[in-house]
Structure formats: C-alpha cells, structure tokens
C-alpha positions in Angstrom: -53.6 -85.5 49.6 -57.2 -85.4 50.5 -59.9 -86.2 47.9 -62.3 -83.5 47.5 -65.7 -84.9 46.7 -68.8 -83.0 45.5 -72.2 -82.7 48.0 -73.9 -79.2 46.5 -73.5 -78.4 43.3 -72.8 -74.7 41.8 -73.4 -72.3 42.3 -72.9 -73.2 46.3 -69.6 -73.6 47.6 -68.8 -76.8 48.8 -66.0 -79.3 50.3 -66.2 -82.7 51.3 -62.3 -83.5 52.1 -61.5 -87.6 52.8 -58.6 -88.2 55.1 -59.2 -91.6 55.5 -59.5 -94.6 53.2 -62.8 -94.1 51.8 -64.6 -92.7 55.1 -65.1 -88.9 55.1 -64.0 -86.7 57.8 -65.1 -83.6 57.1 -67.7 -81.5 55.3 -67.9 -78.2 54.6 -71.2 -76.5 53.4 -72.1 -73.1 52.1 -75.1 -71.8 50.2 -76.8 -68.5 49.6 -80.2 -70.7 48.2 -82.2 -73.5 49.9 -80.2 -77.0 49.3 -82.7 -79.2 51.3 -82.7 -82.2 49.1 -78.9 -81.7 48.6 -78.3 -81.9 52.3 -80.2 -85.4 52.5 -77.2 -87.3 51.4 -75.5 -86.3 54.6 -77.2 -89.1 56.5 -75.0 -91.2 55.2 -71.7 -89.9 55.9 -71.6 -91.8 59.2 -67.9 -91.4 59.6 -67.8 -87.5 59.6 -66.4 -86.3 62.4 -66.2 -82.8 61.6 -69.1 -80.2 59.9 -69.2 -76.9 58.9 -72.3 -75.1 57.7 -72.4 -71.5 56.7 -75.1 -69.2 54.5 -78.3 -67.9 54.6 -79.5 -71.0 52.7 -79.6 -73.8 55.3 -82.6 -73.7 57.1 -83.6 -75.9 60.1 -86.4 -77.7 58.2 -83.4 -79.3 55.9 -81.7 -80.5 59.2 -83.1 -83.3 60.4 -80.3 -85.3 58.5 -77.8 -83.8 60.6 -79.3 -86.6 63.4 -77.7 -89.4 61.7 -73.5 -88.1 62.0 -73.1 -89.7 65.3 -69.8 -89.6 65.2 -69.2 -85.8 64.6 -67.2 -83.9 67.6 -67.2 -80.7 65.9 -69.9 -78.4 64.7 -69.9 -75.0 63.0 -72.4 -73.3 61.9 -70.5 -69.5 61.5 -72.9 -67.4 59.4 -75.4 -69.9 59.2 -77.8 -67.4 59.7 -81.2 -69.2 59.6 -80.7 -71.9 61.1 -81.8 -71.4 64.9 -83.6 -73.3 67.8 -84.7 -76.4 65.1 -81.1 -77.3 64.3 -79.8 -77.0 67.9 -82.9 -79.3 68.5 -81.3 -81.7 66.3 -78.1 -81.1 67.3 -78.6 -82.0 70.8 -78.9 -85.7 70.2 -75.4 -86.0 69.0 -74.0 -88.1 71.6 -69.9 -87.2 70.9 -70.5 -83.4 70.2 -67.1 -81.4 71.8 -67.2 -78.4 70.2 -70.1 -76.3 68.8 -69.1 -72.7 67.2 -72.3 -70.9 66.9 -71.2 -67.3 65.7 -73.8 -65.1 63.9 -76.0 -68.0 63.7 -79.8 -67.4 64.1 -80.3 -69.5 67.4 -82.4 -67.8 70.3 -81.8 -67.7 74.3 -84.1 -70.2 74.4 -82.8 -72.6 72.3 -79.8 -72.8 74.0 -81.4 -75.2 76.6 -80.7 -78.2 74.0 -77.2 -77.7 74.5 -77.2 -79.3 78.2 -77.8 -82.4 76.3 -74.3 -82.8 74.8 -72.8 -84.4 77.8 -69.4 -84.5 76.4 -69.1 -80.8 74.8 -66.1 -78.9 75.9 -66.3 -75.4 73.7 -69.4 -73.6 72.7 -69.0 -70.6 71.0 -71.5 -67.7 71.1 -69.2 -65.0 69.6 -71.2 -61.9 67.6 -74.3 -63.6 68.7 -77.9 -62.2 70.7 -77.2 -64.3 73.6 -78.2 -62.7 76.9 -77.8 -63.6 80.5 -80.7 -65.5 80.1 -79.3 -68.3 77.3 -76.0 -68.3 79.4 -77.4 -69.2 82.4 -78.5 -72.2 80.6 -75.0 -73.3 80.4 -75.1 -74.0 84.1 -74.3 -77.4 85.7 -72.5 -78.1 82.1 -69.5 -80.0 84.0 -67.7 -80.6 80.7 -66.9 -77.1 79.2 -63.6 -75.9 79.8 -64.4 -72.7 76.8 -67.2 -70.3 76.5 -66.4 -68.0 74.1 -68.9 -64.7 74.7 -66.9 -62.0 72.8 -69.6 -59.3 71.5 -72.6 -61.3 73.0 -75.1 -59.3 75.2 -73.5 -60.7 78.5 -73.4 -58.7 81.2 -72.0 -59.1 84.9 -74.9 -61.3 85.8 -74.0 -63.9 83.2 -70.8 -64.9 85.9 -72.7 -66.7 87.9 -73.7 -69.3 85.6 -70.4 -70.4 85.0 -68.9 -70.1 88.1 -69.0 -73.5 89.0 -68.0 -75.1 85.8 -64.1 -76.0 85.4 -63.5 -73.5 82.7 -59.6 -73.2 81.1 -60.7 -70.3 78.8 -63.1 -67.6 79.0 -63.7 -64.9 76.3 -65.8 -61.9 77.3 -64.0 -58.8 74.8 -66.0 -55.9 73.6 -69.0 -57.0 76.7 -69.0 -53.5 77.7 -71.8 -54.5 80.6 -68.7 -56.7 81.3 -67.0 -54.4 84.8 -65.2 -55.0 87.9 -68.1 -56.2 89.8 -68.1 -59.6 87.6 -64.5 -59.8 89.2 -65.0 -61.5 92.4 -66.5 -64.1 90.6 -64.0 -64.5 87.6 -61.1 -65.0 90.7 -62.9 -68.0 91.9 -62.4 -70.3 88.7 -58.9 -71.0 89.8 -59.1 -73.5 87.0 -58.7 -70.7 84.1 -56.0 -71.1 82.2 -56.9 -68.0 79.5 -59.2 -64.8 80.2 -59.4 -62.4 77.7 -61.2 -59.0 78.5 -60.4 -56.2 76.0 -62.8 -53.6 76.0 -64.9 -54.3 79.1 -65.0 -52.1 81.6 -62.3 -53.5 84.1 -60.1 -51.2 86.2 -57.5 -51.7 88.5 -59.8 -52.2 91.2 -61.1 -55.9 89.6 -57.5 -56.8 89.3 -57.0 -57.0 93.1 -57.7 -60.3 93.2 -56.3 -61.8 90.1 -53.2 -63.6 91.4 -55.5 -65.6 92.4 -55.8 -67.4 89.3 -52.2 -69.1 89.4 -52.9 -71.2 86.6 -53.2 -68.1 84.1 -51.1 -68.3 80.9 -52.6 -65.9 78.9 -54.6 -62.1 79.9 -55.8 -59.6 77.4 -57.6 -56.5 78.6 -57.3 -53.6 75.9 -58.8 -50.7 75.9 -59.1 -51.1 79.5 -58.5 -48.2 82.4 -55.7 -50.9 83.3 -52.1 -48.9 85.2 -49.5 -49.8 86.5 -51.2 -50.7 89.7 -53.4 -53.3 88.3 -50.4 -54.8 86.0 -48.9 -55.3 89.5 -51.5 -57.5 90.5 -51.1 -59.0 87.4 -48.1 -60.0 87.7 -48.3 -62.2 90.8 -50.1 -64.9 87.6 -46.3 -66.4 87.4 -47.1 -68.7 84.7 -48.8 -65.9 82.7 -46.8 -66.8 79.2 -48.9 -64.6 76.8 -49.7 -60.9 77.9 -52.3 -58.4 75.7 -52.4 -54.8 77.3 -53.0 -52.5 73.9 -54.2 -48.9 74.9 -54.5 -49.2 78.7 -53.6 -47.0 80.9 -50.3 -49.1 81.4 -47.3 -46.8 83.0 -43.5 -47.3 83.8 -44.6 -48.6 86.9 -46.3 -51.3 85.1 -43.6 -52.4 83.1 -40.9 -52.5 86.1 -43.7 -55.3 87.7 -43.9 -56.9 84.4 -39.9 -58.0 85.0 -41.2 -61.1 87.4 -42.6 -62.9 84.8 -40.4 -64.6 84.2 -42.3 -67.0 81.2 -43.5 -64.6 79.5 -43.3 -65.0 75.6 -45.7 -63.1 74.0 -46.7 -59.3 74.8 -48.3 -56.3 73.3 -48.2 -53.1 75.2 -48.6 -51.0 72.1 -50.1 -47.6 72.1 -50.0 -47.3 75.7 -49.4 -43.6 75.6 -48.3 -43.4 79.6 -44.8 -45.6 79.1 -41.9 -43.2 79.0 -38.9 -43.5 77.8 -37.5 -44.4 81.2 -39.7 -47.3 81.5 -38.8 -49.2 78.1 -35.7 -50.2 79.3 -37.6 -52.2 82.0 -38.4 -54.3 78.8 -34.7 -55.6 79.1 -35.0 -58.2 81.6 -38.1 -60.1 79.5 -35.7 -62.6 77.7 -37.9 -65.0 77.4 -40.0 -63.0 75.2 -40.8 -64.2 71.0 -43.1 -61.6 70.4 -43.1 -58.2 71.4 -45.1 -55.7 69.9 -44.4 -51.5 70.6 -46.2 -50.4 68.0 -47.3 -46.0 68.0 -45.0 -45.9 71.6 -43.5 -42.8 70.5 -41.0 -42.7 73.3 -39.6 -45.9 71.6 -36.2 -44.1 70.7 -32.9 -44.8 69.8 -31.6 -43.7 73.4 -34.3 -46.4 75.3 -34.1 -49.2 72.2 -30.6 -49.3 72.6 -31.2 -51.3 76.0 -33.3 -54.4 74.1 -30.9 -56.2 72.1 -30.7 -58.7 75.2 -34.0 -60.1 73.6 -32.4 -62.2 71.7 -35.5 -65.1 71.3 -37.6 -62.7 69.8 -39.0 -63.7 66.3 -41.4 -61.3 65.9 -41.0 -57.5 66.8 -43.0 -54.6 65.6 -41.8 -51.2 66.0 -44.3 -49.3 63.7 -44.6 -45.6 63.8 -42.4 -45.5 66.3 -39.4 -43.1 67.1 -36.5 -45.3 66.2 -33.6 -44.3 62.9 -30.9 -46.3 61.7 -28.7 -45.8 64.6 -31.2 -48.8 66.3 -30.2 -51.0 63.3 -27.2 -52.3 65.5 -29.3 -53.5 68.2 -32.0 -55.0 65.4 -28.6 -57.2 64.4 -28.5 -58.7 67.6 -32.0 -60.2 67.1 -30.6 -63.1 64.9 -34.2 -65.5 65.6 -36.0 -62.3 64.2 -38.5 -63.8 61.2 -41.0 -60.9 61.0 -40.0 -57.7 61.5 -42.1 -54.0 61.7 -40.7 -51.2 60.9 -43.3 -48.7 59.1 -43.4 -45.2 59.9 -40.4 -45.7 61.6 -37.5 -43.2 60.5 -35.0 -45.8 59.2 -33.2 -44.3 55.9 -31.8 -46.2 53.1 -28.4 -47.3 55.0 -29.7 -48.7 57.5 -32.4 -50.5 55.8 -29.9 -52.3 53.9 -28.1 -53.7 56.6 -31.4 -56.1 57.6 -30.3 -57.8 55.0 -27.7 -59.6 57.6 -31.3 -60.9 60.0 -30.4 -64.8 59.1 -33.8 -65.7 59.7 -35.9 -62.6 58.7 -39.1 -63.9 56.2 -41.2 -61.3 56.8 -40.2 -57.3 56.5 -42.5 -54.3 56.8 -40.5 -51.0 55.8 -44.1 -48.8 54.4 -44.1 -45.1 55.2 -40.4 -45.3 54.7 -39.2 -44.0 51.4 -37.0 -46.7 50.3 -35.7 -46.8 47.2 -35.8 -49.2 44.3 -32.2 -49.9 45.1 -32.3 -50.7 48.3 -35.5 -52.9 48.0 -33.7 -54.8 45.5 -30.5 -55.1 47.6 -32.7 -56.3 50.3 -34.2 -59.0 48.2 -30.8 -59.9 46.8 -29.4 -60.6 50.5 -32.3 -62.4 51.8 -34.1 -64.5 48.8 -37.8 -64.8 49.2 -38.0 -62.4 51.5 -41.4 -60.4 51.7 -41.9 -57.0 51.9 -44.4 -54.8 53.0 -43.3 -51.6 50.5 -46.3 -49.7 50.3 
C-alpha cells in the first residue's frame, strides 16, 4: 500500500503517495491560502515523477521550486487558478515533461510560447481555458504531441492550421462552436488521428465528405451536431472506427443501415436522435460486436423493434431509459447474459418482469427509477443477485 506522507499541513489538502522504496512518485497539492514556504520542500523530491497542483493558493512566485523535479513527466495544474505565464516559465525547463493538463488554470496566450521548450511532451491540455488561436498557433512545429485537448477553449477554424502538420492521434475540439465545416479540409489531412471528438461544433454533413479519409479513426463523437444519415455514411467508410458518439444529431434510419459496415464497432451512443424510426432499430441487429450501446429517450424503441436485438449478445452495458419498451422485452434482455449494467428508468417494465432480471448472471449494476417497483420485488431482486445495486429512486 502506498505511504501517504504529509507536505502542507491543514487546513490544505494534501497527498504525497510513495510507490517506491523510499523515492516519491507523486504529489498532490491543494490550497485555498498561499503555501510558499510549504512548497520549498518540493526541491527535494527529485524522484517525483508525477505532480498535481490545484487552488487558488499557488501562486507563480512560490514556483520556482518546481525547477528542481527533473524527473517529472506529468503536470497538472486543474484549477490552479493563479498560477499563469511564471509557472509555465518554470515549467519549461523540465527536460522529461510528457503531459501538461492545464484546465482552468490562469496561463495567458502568450505564455504558452514556453511550452515549445518541452521537446518530449506528447499531451497538453487546454480544456475550459482562454486560449485563442493566437496561443495555439504556438503549438506549431511541436513534432512530439500526439493530443491537444481544446474542448471549451476559444478556438476557432483558424486554430487548424497550427496543428496540421503535427502527428496528432487525438484531437478534442467539443463545445468550439467557432469550430464548422470549413476547419474540415484540414482535420482530413492528419491521416495520423486515431480519436476526434467534435460535439457541439458546428459540423454538418457537408465536413464529413471527406472523413474516410482518416482510416486510422477508432473513435468519432459529434453531438449535437446537424449530423444525418448522409454524413454517418461517410462515416462509415472509418472501418476501424471501434467507439461511435452521435447523441442528438440529426442521425436517421438511413444512418443506422450504413452503421452495419462497421464491423469493430464496440461502443455507440445514438441516444435521443429523435429521426430513427422504428424501422431503422432493427438495423442495430447486425452490430455484434457491440459492449455498449446506449438508446436512451428513442421513443420508437418498442417492444415490436427491440425484439430484433437479442443477437447482441457481447453487450455489458445497455441503457434503454425512458424509452418505449414493457415486460414483454424482458425475454430478449435474458439473452444478454455479459450484461453488467443495465438502464431501464422510465421505461414501462412492471413488477413481473422486473423480477425476472434477476436471472442476468453477470448484472452489477441495475437502474429501474421512474418505475414503481415495489418493496417486494426490490427485495427479490436483491435476493437473486447479491450485491447487486440499484438505482430505485
């Protein structure tokens, strides 16, 4: 068990956990109050390879410590709030630096030109931050990131260009709304992504045109987008797409009969996509491959186009929530015998068939709220499957 040793005293919150002999790993720091001299003994921790720092009462000026941890390869300062352009001064001497997580941290666009020192940093993360086009662009040339994480950043189309040329594997750009199709032609060109995630941008079928160009995609997320079944067709010549988000898009049947050629696809969420029918869900079917499958607020999920799914038998998680399905589905949910987590609230399942779920040999996890379900059958349900938990209420 790691040894927890104290560096800031109450009232701040902090870890120091040892994972080896006597030579510290990792430190984690957290105060509301200024902990300058506190933060000196850092400098000797030579052997720290990972840091977190967090709170509004870390400023820059108690940083200069942070020079000495030339060993660290990961550093987070999440909600680190004051510290800014000093401590990514600092930081930019750190000679093994990978990974450098800078959300809601108080850094400017300017400061960011320190981080082109960190020759061997892979992930920087600018999520919930300020950053504009302008501090991107000073990612540019950075030939060792493979992630740049820019959900709810200030990025707009423009930013593409800085990255283009760097041999990305993920890029995050959700909730950019200056993010549109016309950042597209761009994003098609780093044939070396691996993961793009795009929810609530403003992408349309028309920026999916080219997206099978990107055969090395494994996992897409564009909700909210004005995404049909068009687009989805485009998206599914990405054959080794394995992980597939398309919550509240503009997704149709026509959409989910494309969906049928990937044929490695594990993981998707197509829920509240009011355009599916109930002629399309069958298309579901041929997706055996799928673990997780979420159909959550489809209200043409009935009993009549569910009864076609029991063929996904490798799901282990499926979440049918307010959905249109009653007890007479409760045959196909048997066939589902890798289920461990299971949604069901707001569904119109009645006591009977509740009972029965009882049978699932691998359920752990079992949402029934909105449903009604008496004391008697909860405790039946907990009598059949021991440590089961349950989402009642």
């Amino acid at each position: 068990m790691a040894q927890v040793l104290p560096v800031v005293q109450r009232p701040y919150r902090r870890m120091i956990r040892q994972r080896w002999r006597h030579n510290v790993a990792e430190v984690s720091v957290s105060a509301d109050q200024d902990v300058a001299a506190a933060l000196q003994s850092l400098a000797g921790l030579r052997s720290v390879t990972v840091l977190r720092l967090g709170g509004p009462g870390l400023k820059d000026e108690a940083m200069p410590p942070l020079a000495a941890l030339t060993s660290l390869k990961r550093l987070d300062l999440t909600d680190a709030s004051s510290l800014g352009d000093g401590t990514l001064k600092i930081a930019s001497g750190l000679p093994n630096l990978e990974a450098l997580i800078l959300r809601r941290s108080g850094f400017t666009d300017d400061g960011l030109k320190y981080v082109k020192s960190l020759k061997k940093l892979r992930a920087i993360d600018l999520r919930n931050t300020n950053a504009t086009d302008a501090g991107i662009a000073q990612l540019e040339g950075m030939q060792s990131l493979v992630d740049v994480q820019l959900e709810k950043s200030k990025a707009t189309d423009a930013c593409l260009t800085s990255l283009a040329k760097l041999p990305l594997k993920s890029l995050n750009l959700n909730y950019n709304t200056e993010i549109s199709d016309a950042a597209m032609p761009v994003i098609t060109g780093m044939v070396t992504l691996e993961q793009l995630q795009m929810e609530a941008t403003r992408l349309t079928d028309i920026g999916l045109q080219d997206i099978g160009r990107l055969k090395n995609l494994r996992r897409f997320g564009c909700r909210l987008a004005d995404v049909t079944g068009a687009g989805v067709a485009k998206l599914a010549e990405c054959r080794e797409l394995t992980r597939l988000e398309l919550r509240e898009t503009s997704l149709d049947d026509e959409g989910l009969k494309a969906l049928k050629s990937l044929t490695k696809l594990a993981f998707l969420d197509i829920s509240e996509c009011r355009l599916v029918t109930a002629d399309g869900i069958p298309e579901l079917a041929a997706l055996t491959g799928l673990t997780y499958l979420e159909l959550r607020e489809i209200k043409k999920v009935r009993d009549e186009s569910f009864a076609t799914l029991g063929s996904l038998v490798n799901l282990t998680e499926l979440n049918l929530e307010a959905t249109r399905i009653t007890s007479e589905s409760v045959p196909v949910l048997l066939k589902l015998q890798k289920l461990e987590r299971l949604h069901l609230g707001g569904t119109q399942l009645d006591d009977a068939g509740l009972v029965q779920l009882g049978q699932l040999p691998a359920l752990k996890y079992l949402d029934i709220s909105n449903l009604g379900a008496t004391e008697e059958t909860i405790a039946k349900l907990r009598a059949a499957r021991p440590g089961l938990e349950l989402k009642v209420n």
